[in-house]
PABA-798230 format. One record per residue (C-alpha): residue number from 1; residue in three letters; x negated, y, z negated. Coordinates in steps of 0.05 Angstrom, whole numbers, plus 5000, padded with zeros to 4 digits. Layout:
// PABA-798230
     i    aa     xx     yy     zz
   NUM   ala      X      Y      Z
...
//
This chain:
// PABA-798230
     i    aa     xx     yy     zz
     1   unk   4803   5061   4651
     2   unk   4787   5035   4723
     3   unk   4820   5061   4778
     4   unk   4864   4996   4806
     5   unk   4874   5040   4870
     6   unk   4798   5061   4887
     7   unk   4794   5038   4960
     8   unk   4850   5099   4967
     9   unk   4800   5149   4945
    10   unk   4775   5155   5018
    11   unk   4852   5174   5043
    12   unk   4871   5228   5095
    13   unk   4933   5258   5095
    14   unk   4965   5248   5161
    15   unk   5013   5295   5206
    16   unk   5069   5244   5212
    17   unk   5119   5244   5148
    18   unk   5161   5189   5135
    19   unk   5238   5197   5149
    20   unk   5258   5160   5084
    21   unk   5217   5196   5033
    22   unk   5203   5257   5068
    23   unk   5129   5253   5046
    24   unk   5064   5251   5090
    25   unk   5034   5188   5114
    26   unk   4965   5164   5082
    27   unk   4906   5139   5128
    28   unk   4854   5101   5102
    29   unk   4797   5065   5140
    30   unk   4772   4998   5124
    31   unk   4715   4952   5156
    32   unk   4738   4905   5198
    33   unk   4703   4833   5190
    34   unk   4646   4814   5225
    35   unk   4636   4886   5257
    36   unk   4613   4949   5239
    37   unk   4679   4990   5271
    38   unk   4733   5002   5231
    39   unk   4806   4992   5220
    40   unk   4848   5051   5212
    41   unk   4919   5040   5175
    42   unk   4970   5086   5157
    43   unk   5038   5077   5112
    44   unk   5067   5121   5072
    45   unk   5048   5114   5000
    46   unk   5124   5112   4965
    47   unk   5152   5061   5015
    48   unk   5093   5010   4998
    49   unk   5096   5026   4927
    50   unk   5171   5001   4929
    51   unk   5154   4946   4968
    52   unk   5104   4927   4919
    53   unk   5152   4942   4851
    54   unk   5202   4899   4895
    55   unk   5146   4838   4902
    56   unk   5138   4837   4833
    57   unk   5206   4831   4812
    58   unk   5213   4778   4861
    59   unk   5153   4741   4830
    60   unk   5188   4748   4761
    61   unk   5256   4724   4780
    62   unk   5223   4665   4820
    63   unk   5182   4646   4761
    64   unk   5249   4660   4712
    65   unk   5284   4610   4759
    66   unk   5227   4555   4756
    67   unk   5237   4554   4689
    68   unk   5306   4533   4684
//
């Protein structure tokens, strides 16, 4: 199976923890465009992957509502 979250393979595990989840921060660096430098970001990895569960149920019940 391919692995949807390769471009996380490259993580460090950062000092700061998040006061929600109580779990380290991930960094990850990505290219920025048009340069060779890069872009260092860093979020922990539970509070995104509620935001993102939280997206897609809003994507659902907007599409549910278009439909009626």
């Amino acid at each position: 199976m391919e692995n949807k979250f390769e471009q996380y393979n490259n993580r460090k595990i950062s000092e700061k923890v998040c006061e929600v989840h109580k779990v380290n921060y991930w960094q990850i660096s990505t290219p920025k465009r048009g340069s060779k430098e890069r872009s260092i970001q860093e979020f922990c990895p539970e509070c995104t992957k509620e935001l993102i569960e939280r997206q897609d149920r809003e994507g659902v019940d907007n599409s549910l509502n278009a439909e009626t």
